[in-house]
Every structure is written in C-alpha cells, then in structure tokens.
C-alpha positions as CSV (number, residue, x, y, z in Angstrom):
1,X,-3.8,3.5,12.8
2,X,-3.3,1.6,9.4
3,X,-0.6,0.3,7.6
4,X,0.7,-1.6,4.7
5,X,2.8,-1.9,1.6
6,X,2.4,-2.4,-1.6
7,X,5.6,-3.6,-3.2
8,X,6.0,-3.0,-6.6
9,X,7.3,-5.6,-8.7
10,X,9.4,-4.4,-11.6
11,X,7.1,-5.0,-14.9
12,X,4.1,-3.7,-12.6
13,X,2.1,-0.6,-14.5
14,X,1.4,0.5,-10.9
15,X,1.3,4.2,-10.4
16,X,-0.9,6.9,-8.1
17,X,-2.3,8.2,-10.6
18,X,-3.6,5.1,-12.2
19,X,-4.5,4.2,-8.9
20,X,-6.5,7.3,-8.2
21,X,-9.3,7.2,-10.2
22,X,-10.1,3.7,-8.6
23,X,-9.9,4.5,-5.0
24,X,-11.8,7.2,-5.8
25,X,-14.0,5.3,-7.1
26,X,-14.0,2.8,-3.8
27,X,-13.8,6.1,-1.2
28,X,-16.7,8.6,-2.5
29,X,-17.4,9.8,0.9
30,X,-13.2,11.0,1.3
31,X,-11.9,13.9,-0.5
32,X,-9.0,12.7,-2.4
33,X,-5.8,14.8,-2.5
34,X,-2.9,14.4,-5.0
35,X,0.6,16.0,-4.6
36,X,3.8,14.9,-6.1
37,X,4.4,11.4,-5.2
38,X,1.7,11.5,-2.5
39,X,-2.1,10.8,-2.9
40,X,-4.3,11.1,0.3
41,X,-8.3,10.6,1.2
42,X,-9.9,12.0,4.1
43,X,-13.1,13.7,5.8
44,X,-13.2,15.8,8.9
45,X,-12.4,12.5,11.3
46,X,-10.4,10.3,9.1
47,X,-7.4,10.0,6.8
48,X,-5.5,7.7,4.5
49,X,-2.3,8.5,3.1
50,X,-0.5,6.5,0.0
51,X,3.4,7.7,-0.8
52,X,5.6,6.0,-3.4
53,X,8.9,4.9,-2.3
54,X,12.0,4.0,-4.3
55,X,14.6,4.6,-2.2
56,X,17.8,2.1,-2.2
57,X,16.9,0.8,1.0
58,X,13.3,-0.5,-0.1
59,X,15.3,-3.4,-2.4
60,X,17.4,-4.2,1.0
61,X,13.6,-4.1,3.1
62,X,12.2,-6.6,0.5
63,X,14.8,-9.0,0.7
64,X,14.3,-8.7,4.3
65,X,10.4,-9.5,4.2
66,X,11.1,-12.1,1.5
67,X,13.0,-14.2,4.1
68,X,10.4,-13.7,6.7
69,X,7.5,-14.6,4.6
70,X,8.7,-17.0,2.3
71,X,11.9,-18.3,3.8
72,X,14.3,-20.0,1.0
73,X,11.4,-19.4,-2.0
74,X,10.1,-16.4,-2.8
75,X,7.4,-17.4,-4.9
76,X,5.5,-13.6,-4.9
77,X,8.4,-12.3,-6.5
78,X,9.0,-9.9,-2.9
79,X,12.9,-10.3,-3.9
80,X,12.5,-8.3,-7.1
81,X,10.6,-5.3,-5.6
82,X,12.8,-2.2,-5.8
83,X,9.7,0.6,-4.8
84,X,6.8,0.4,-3.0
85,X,3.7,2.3,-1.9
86,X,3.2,2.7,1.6
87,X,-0.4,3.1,2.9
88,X,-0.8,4.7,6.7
89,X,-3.2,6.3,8.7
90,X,-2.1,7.8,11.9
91,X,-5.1,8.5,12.6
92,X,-6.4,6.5,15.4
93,X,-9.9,4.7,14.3
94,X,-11.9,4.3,17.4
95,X,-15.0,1.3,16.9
96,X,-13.3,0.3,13.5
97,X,-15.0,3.0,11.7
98,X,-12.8,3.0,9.1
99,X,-11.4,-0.3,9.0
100,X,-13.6,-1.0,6.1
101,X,-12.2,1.5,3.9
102,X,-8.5,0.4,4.8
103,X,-9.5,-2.7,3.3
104,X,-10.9,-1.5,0.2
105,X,-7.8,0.7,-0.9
106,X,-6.3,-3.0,0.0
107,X,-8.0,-4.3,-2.2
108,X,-7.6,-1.4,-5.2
109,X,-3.9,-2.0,-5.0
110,X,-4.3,-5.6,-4.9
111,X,-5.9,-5.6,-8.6
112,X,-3.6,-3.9,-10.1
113,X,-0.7,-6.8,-11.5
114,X,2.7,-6.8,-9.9
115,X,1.6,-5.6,-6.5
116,X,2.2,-7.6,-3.6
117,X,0.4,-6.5,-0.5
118,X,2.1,-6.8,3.1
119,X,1.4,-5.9,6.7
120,X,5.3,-4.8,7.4
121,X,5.0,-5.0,11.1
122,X,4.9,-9.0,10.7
123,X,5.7,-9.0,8.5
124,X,3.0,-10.8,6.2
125,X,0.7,-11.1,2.9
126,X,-2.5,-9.5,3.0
C-alpha cells in the first residue's frame, strides 16, 4: 500500500492528462485507465490510482503540512497549494514488487514545475 501527494501550486501547468502520456511512458507493463478526474495503472496483481483534489479543505490540509514540514518558512510554496493529486495503491505489495514503479510515477509528478511531492502520513517531502 502506497501513498502520496502531489500539491499543486497555483501557476503549476499540472494536469492528468499532461501527466498521462508520461507515466505511460514510465509504466509500459500497466494498462493505464483514464476517467474524469481519475487516471489509474494496473495489471492482474497491481494497481496505482492518481485523483485530482480541489476541495476547500485541501488549502486548510496544506497549511497544515506546511507547519509540519517547514515550521515558520515555507520555502516550497506548500502554503499556496489549493489542489492536489493524490497517488494510492491499496493494494498490498508483497516483496516490494512494485515499489519501483511507485517511485517512478514519483518521480513523473516531480518534473512537472509547481508540484511539490509529500508522504502525508508524516508528513514529509519526497
């Protein structure tokens, strides 16, 4: 079981569908699956799931992680971030298999500008 955010700063050009092609891209071995504000990857043992989120609470969640992570300065710009993607897998990953590809759709989200990754449970930076 996996999970992260991606918040979404406000001048970010961030969206699934831009994302899509790239995690494709990065995942050729999982089927991708896009629905309305949902994009998912998976095989026969495994799935990833990424869902937008701009709900009014996500502003009040940020502030929230800000002050965990950065205390008084929030030098990421956490404070600003109004939506978010949320990356999960409930699926449990016996042996890691699929730790790997966690990391790489990580690591997609990371390159896009304005998108600050966090493990929320910590909360911290990825």
């Amino acid at each position: 079981m996996y999970r992260a955010y991606g918040l979404l700063k406000p001048n970010t050009e961030f969206t699934l569908d831009a994302a899509a092609p790239k995690l494709a891209a990065a995942l050729p071995h999982l089927t991708p699956n896009r629905q309305e504000g949902l994009l998912q990857f998976a095989n026969d043992e495994w799935e990833i799931h990424l869902k937008m989120n701009a709900s009014p609470d996500v502003l009040d969640e940020s502030l929230v992680i800000a002050g965990q992570i950065s205390g008084a300065e929030d030098e990421p710009g956490i404070r600003t971030c109004a939506a978010r993607v949320e990356v999960s897998s409930a699926v449990i990953d016996e042996g890691m298999a699929y730790f790997g590809d966690f990391l790489k759709v990580i690591d997609v989200l990371k390159s896009f500008p304005g998108v600050i990754m966090v493990e929320p449970e910590g909360p911290s930076l990825m």
